[in-house]
C-alpha positions in Angstrom: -11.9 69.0 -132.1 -12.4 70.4 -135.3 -11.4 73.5 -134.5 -7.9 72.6 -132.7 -4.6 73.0 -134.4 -4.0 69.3 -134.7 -7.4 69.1 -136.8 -6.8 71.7 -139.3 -3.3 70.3 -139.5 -4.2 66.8 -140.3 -6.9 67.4 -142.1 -3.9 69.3 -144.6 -2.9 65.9 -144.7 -5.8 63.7 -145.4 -9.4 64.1 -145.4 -11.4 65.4 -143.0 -13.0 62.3 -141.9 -9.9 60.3 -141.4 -8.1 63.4 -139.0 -11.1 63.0 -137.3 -11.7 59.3 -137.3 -7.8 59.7 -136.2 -8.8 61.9 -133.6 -11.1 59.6 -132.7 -8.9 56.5 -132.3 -5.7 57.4 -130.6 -5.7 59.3 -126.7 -4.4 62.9 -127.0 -3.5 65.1 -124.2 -5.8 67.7 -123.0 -3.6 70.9 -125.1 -4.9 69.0 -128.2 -8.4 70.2 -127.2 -8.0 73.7 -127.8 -9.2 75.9 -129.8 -6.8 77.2 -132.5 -6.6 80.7 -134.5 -6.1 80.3 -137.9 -3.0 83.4 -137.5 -1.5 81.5 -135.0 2.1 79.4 -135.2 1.7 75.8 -134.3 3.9 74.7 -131.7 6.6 71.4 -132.0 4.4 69.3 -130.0 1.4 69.8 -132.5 3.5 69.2 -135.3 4.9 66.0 -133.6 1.5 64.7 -133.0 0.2 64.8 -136.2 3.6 63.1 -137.6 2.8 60.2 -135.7 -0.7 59.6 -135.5 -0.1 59.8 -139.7 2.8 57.2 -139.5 0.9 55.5 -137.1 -2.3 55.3 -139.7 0.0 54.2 -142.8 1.1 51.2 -140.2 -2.2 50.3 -139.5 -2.5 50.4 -143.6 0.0 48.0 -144.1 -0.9 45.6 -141.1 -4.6 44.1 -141.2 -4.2 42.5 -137.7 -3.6 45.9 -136.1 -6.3 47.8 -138.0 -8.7 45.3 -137.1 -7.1 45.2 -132.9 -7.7 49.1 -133.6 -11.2 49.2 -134.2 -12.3 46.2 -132.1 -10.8 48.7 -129.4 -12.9 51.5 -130.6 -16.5 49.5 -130.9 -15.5 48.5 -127.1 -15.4 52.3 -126.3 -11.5 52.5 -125.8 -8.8 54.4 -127.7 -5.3 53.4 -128.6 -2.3 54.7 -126.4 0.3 55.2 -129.0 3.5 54.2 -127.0 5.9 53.9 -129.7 7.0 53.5 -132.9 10.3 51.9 -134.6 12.0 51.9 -137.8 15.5 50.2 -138.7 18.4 52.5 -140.7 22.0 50.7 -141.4 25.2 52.9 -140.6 27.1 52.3 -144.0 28.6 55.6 -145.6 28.0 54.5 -149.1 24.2 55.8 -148.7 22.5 59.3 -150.1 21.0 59.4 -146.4 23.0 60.2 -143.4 24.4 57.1 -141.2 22.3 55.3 -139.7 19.9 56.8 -136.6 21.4 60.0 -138.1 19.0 60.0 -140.9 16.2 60.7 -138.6 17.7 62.7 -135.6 17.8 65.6 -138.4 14.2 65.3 -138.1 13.2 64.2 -134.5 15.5 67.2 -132.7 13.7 70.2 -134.6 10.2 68.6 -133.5 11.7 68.2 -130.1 12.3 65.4 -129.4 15.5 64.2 -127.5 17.7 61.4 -127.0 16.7 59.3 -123.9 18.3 56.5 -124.2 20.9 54.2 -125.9 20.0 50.4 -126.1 23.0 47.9 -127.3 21.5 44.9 -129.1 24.2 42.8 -129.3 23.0 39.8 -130.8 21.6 41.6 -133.8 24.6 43.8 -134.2 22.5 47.1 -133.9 21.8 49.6 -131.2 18.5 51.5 -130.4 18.3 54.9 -130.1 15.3 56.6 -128.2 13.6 59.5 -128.6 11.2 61.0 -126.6 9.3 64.1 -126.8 10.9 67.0 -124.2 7.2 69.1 -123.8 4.7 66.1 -123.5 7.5 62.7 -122.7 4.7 60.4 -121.6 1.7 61.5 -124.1 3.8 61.7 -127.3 4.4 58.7 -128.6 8.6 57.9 -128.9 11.0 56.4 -131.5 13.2 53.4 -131.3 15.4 53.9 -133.9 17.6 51.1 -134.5 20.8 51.0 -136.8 22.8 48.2 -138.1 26.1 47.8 -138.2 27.7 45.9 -141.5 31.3 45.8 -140.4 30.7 43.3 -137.8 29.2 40.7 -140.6 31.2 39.1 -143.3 33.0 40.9 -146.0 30.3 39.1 -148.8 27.2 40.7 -146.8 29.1 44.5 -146.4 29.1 43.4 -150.1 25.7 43.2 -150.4 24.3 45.9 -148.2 26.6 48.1 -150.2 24.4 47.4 -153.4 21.5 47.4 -151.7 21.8 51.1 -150.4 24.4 52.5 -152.4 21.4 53.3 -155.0 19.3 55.0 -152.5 18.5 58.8 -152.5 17.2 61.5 -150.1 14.0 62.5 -149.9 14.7 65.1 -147.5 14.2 68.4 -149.4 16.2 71.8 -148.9 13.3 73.6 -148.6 12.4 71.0 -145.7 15.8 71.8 -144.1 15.1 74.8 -143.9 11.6 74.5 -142.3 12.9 72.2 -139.5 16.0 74.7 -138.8 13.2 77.1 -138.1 11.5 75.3 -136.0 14.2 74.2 -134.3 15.2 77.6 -133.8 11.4 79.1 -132.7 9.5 76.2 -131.2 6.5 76.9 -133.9 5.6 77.1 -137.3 2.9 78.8 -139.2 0.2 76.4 -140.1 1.0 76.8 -144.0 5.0 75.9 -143.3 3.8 73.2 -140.7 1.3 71.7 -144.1 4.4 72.1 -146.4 6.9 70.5 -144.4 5.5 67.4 -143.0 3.9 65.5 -146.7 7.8 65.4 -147.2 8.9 64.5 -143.7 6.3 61.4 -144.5 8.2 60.7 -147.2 11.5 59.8 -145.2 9.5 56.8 -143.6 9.6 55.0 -146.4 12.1 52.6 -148.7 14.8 55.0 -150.4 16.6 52.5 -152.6 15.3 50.6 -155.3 14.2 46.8 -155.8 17.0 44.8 -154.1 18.3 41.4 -156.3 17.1 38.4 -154.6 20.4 37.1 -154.4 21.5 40.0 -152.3 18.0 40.0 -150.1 19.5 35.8 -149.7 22.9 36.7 -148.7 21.6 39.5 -146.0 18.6 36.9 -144.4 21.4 34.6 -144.1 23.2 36.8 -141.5 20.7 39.5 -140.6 16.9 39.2 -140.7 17.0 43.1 -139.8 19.4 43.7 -143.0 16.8 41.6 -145.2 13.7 43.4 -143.5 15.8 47.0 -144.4 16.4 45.9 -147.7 12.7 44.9 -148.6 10.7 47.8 -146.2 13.5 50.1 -145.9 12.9 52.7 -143.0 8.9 52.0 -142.8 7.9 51.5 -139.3 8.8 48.2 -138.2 6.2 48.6 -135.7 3.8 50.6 -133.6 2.7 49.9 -130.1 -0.2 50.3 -127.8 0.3 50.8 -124.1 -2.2 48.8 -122.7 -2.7 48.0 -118.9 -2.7 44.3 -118.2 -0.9 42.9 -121.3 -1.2 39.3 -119.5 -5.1 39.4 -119.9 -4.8 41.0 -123.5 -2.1 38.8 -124.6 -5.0 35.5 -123.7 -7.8 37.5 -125.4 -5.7 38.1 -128.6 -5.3 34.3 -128.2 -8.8 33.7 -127.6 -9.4 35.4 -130.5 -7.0 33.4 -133.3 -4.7 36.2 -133.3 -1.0 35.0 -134.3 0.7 36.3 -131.2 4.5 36.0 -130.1 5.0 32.6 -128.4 5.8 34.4 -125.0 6.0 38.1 -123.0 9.3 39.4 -122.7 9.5 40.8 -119.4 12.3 43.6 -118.7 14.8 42.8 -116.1 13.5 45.5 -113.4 9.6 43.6 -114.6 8.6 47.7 -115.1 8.4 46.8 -118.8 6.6 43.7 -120.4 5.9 43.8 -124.5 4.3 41.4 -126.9 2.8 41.6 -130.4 1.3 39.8 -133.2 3.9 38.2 -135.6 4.7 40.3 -139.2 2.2 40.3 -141.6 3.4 38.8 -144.7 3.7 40.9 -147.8 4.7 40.5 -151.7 7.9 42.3 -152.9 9.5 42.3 -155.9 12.8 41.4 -156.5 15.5 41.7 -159.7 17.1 38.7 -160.2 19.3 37.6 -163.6 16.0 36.4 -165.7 14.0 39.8 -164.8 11.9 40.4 -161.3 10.1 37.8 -159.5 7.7 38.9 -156.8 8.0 36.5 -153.5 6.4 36.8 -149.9 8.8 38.0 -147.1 7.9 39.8 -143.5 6.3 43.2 -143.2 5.5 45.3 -140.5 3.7 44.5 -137.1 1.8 45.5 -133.9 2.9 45.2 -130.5 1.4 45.9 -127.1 3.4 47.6 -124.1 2.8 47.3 -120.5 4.8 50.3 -118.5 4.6 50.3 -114.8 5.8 52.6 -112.6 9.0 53.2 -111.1 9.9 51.8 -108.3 13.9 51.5 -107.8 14.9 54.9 -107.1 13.4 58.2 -105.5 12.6 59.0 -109.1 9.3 58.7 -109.9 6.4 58.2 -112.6 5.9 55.5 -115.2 9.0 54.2 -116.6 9.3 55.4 -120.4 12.6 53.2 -120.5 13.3 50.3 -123.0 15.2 46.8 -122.3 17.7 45.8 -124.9 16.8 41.7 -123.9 12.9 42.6 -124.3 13.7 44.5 -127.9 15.8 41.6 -129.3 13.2 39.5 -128.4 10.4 41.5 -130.5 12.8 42.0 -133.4 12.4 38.3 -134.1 8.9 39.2 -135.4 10.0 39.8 -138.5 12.1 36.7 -139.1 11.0 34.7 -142.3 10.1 31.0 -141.4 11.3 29.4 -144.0 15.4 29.7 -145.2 14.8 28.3 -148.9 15.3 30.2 -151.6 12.9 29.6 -153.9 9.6 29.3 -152.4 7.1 31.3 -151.5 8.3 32.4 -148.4 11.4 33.5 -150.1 
């Protein structure tokens, strides 16, 4: 593998032995394999890959449980099918970023992916957008992107997200712009542009406002756990996902083994979909408040697991890459805090 394009282009963004130990860990398809010249463009689906499986790493970072799911996996012999991955943005114009799932379709398109679906999530006031990748749709891992909507909360939270994100900034750089317009207009990149662009393209998963008042982070958990988890993690992935194939007998092993799994499977409506995951792994954030900055303990990221079966419904066929709004609200609620008081240590 050292020799393919996806090496020598992760291995621009790490070190050697964690593209390969990447390599190693997540299933690629077979046009991963092959050999590369070093004078030859790198198409969007290489470029793709390596976005993800280094978004997928800094997840794994940031969430013990799934690191250690990860390499149980790999001492049994088995590599990660990276299904998915989401991150939360809130449509509010007073923002350096673009609106809401905006912010990221600037990215996704020129890489090539597409819009798949729309998923209304009415009980959280957001909507998922999905994007999956037009040259490799099943072997690509896809984005949910979710966006928030403030005008249907009270005026006193609209309040609050506004200071919240009205000190953010863009991370997106013109000289990145330009880089995706190219590749949205060619397909491909040469390896040295492809290296440029995506350390900044990394960038834009992250938090782009600054420490959030705790009174503000209080007034948005009161309405929206989403609005809180934006306002601590910003547009980090919320999750990432393995598809597994019998998510019944992983979801009693996880149990087996202690793991702090969600109290049930959400299965989709057509039952082609059925999702579970460990809770959020708790993490310390600072946050201003009228004395100075207090650090307190509030929800991070998480792991899921995916079971996709095949479609059955229609003459179409093949696995069924859809989503379920019911099955995503129900995962959302990973990242709820337990505890509603102010002051302690849940925050």
């Amino acid at each position: 593998m050292q020799t393919t394009a996806l090496f020598k282009l992760l291995s621009s963004l790490t070190d050697a032995a964690k593209a390969q130990q990447l390599l190693d860990s997540v299933q690629l398809h077979p046009i991963f394999a092959r050999p590369h010249n070093d004078d030859e463009p790198l198409n969007r689906a290489v470029i793709a890959q390596a976005m993800n499986m280094m978004l997928f790493d800094d997840l794994l970072e940031r969430v013990p449980e799934g690191k250690q799911y990860v390499a149980e996996k790999l001492a049994s012999g088995e590599k990660v099918v990276f299904d998915h991955g989401a991150l939360r943005t809130v449509a509010w114009e007073n923002q350096a970023l673009p609106m809401g799932y905006k912010a990221f379709a600037r990215i996704l398109e020129p890489l090539g992916f597409t819009v798949a679906g729309q998923y209304p999530l009415p009980k959280l006031k957001m909507c998922g957008f999905v994007y999956t990748h037009a040259d490799l749709p099943r072997d690509i891992a896809q984005y949910f992107v979710s966006e928030l909507y403030p005008e249907q909360f009270t005026k006193s939270f609209q309040d609050a997200v506004d200071r919240v994100v009205s000190v953010s900034s863009d991370p997106l750089t013109p000289r990145s712009a330009e880089l995706l317009q190219k590749l949205a207009a060619n397909g491909v990149l040469p390896l040295a542009d492809a290296a440029e662009l995506l350390p900044n393209l990394l960038q834009c998963f992250d938090r782009q406002h600054g420490v959030p008042h705790l009174h503000d982070y209080l007034a948005l958990r009161e309405e929206s756990a989403e609005m809180a988890w934006i306002s601590t993690e910003g547009n980090a992935f919320n999750h990432a996902t393995d598809r597994v194939g019998d998510i019944r007998q992983l979801d009693a092993q996880q149990r087996e083994l202690g793991r702090p799994m969600k109290d049930e499977i959400e299965v989709a409506r057509n039952a082609n979909i059925m999702q579970t995951a460990y809770r959020a792994t708790k993490v310390k954030r600072q946050f201003k408040t009228d004395q100075g900055v207090e650090t307190h303990e509030v929800p991070g990221s998480f792991f899921e697991f995916i079971q996709r079966n095949d479609i059955n419904e229609s003459a179409e066929k093949g696995m069924d890459l859809r989503f379920d709004s019911s099955n995503a609200q129900g995962i959302f609620t990973m990242t709820r805090a337990t505890e509603k008081t102010a002051e302690t240590a849940e925050c």
